[in-house]
C-alpha positions in Angstrom: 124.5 -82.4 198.4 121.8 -84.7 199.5 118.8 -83.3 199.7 117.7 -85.5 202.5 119.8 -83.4 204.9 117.8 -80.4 204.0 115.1 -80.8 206.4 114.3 -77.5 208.0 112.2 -74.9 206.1 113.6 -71.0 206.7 112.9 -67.5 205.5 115.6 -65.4 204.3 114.6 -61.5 205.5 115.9 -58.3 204.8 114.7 -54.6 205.8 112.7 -52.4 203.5 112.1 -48.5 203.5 109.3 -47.1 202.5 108.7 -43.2 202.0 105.8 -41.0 203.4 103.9 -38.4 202.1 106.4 -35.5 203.9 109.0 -37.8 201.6 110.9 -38.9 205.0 112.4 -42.1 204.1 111.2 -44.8 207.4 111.7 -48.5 207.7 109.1 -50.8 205.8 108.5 -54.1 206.9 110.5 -56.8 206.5 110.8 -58.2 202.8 111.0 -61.9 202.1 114.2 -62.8 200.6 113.0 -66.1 199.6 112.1 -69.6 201.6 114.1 -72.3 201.7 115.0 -75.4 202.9 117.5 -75.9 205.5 120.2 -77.7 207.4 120.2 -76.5 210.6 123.2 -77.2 213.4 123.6 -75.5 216.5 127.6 -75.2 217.1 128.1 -72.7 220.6 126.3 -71.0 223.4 127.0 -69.3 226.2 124.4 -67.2 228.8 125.6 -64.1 230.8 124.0 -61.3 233.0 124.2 -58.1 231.5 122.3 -55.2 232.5 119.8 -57.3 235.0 119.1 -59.2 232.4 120.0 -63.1 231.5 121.5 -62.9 228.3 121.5 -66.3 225.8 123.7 -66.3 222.6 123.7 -69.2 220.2 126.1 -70.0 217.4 123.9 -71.6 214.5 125.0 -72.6 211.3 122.7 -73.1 208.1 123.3 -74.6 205.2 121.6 -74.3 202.0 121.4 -75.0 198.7 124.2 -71.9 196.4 123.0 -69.0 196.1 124.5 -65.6 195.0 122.4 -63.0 196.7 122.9 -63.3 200.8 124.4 -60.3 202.3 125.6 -60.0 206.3 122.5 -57.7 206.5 120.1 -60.2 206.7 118.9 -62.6 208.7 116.9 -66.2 208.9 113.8 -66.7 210.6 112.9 -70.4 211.9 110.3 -71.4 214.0 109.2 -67.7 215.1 113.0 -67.2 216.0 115.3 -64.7 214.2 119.2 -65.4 213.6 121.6 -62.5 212.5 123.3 -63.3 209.7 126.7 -62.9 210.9 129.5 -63.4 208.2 129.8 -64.1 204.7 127.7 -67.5 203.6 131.1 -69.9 202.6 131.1 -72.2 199.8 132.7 -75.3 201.7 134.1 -77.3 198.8 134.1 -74.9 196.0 131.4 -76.8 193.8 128.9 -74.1 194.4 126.1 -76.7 195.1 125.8 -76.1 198.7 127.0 -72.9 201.8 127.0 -72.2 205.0 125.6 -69.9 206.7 126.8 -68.6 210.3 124.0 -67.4 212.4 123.7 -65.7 216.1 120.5 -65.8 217.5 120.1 -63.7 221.1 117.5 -64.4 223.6 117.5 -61.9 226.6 115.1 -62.9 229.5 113.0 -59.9 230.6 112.3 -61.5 234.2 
Protein backbone atom coordinates (compact mmCIF):
# COMPACT_ATOMS: atom_id res chain seq x y z
CA UNK A 1 0.00 0.00 0.00
CA UNK A 2 1.36 3.50 -0.57
CA UNK A 3 1.14 5.45 2.09
CA UNK A 4 0.78 8.51 0.01
CA UNK A 5 -2.94 7.54 -0.59
CA UNK A 6 -3.56 7.64 3.07
CA UNK A 7 -4.37 11.21 3.38
CA UNK A 8 -7.33 11.68 5.57
CA UNK A 9 -6.89 11.43 9.42
CA UNK A 10 -10.16 9.45 11.22
CA UNK A 11 -11.24 8.21 14.58
CA UNK A 12 -12.38 4.79 15.05
CA UNK A 13 -15.38 5.03 17.99
CA UNK A 14 -17.13 2.61 19.79
CA UNK A 15 -19.87 2.92 22.78
CA UNK A 16 -18.95 2.57 26.42
CA UNK A 17 -21.09 1.77 29.59
CA UNK A 18 -20.48 3.00 32.62
CA UNK A 19 -22.40 1.94 35.94
CA UNK A 20 -23.97 4.28 38.63
CA UNK A 21 -24.06 4.25 42.11
CA UNK A 22 -27.89 2.35 42.14
CA UNK A 23 -25.49 -0.21 39.87
CA UNK A 24 -27.78 0.50 36.63
CA UNK A 25 -25.54 -0.08 33.86
CA UNK A 26 -26.04 3.40 31.25
CA UNK A 27 -24.11 4.39 28.17
CA UNK A 28 -20.66 6.13 28.75
CA UNK A 29 -19.24 8.22 26.28
CA UNK A 30 -17.86 7.25 23.34
CA UNK A 31 -14.29 5.51 23.59
CA UNK A 32 -11.65 6.08 21.06
CA UNK A 33 -10.75 3.05 19.18
CA UNK A 34 -7.73 4.52 17.86
CA UNK A 35 -6.79 7.42 15.06
CA UNK A 36 -5.83 6.76 11.94
CA UNK A 37 -4.98 7.69 8.73
CA UNK A 38 -7.30 7.27 5.94
CA UNK A 39 -8.38 6.75 2.30
CA UNK A 40 -11.46 8.14 1.91
CA UNK A 41 -13.93 7.54 -1.34
CA UNK A 42 -17.35 8.38 -1.52
CA UNK A 43 -19.09 5.48 -3.82
CA UNK A 44 -23.33 6.20 -3.65
CA UNK A 45 -26.03 8.66 -2.53
CA UNK A 46 -29.28 9.05 -2.78
CA UNK A 47 -31.79 11.79 -0.82
CA UNK A 48 -35.50 10.96 -0.07
CA UNK A 49 -38.48 12.55 2.04
CA UNK A 50 -39.36 10.60 4.85
CA UNK A 51 -41.29 11.70 7.66
CA UNK A 52 -41.24 15.63 6.56
CA UNK A 53 -37.98 15.41 6.62
CA UNK A 54 -35.10 15.46 3.60
CA UNK A 55 -33.25 12.49 4.16
CA UNK A 56 -29.30 12.20 2.66
CA UNK A 57 -27.57 8.65 2.67
CA UNK A 58 -24.00 8.28 1.49
CA UNK A 59 -22.08 5.23 0.66
CA UNK A 60 -18.37 5.84 1.86
CA UNK A 61 -15.64 3.56 1.84
CA UNK A 62 -12.34 3.74 3.96
CA UNK A 63 -9.45 2.21 3.62
CA UNK A 64 -6.81 1.68 6.08
CA UNK A 65 -3.87 0.22 7.03
CA UNK A 66 -4.86 -4.15 8.55
CA UNK A 67 -5.98 -4.23 11.48
CA UNK A 68 -7.73 -7.12 13.52
CA UNK A 69 -10.03 -5.35 15.91
CA UNK A 70 -13.02 -3.44 13.82
CA UNK A 71 -16.35 -4.69 14.52
CA UNK A 72 -19.87 -3.58 12.52
CA UNK A 73 -20.57 -1.82 15.85
CA UNK A 74 -18.51 0.96 15.32
CA UNK A 75 -18.20 3.77 13.45
CA UNK A 76 -15.60 6.51 11.97
CA UNK A 77 -15.71 10.01 12.63
CA UNK A 78 -14.16 12.62 10.03
CA UNK A 79 -14.45 16.11 9.93
CA UNK A 80 -17.21 16.32 12.78
CA UNK A 81 -19.20 13.72 10.63
CA UNK A 82 -20.02 10.20 11.83
CA UNK A 83 -20.20 7.04 9.39
CA UNK A 84 -21.81 3.72 10.53
CA UNK A 85 -19.73 1.04 10.12
CA UNK A 86 -21.78 -1.03 7.94
CA UNK A 87 -20.27 -4.54 7.10
CA UNK A 88 -17.25 -6.43 7.85
CA UNK A 89 -13.79 -4.38 7.00
CA UNK A 90 -12.57 -6.77 3.68
CA UNK A 91 -8.98 -7.60 3.07
CA UNK A 92 -8.97 -6.75 -0.80
CA UNK A 93 -5.97 -8.81 -1.86
CA UNK A 94 -5.35 -11.13 0.96
CA UNK A 95 -1.85 -9.57 1.94
CA UNK A 96 -3.20 -8.18 5.09
CA UNK A 97 -1.39 -4.80 4.53
CA UNK A 98 -4.39 -2.83 3.75
CA UNK A 99 -8.95 -3.06 4.13
CA UNK A 100 -11.77 -1.61 3.41
CA UNK A 101 -14.05 -0.31 5.19
CA UNK A 102 -17.84 0.39 4.04
CA UNK A 103 -19.39 3.35 5.70
CA UNK A 104 -23.10 4.95 5.62
CA UNK A 105 -23.28 8.28 6.81
CA UNK A 106 -27.02 9.90 7.18
CA UNK A 107 -27.84 13.49 7.14
CA UNK A 108 -31.58 14.40 7.80
CA UNK A 109 -32.45 18.10 7.30
CA UNK A 110 -34.54 19.32 10.25
CA UNK A 111 -36.08 22.38 8.02
Amino acid sequence: MRAGRLNTRITLKTASTAQDSAGRVTKGPDAIVATLWAEKRHISGNERWASEHVTNTATVVFRIRYRTDIETSMWITHGGTDYQITGQPIDPDGRRTDMLITCTEVQVDGN
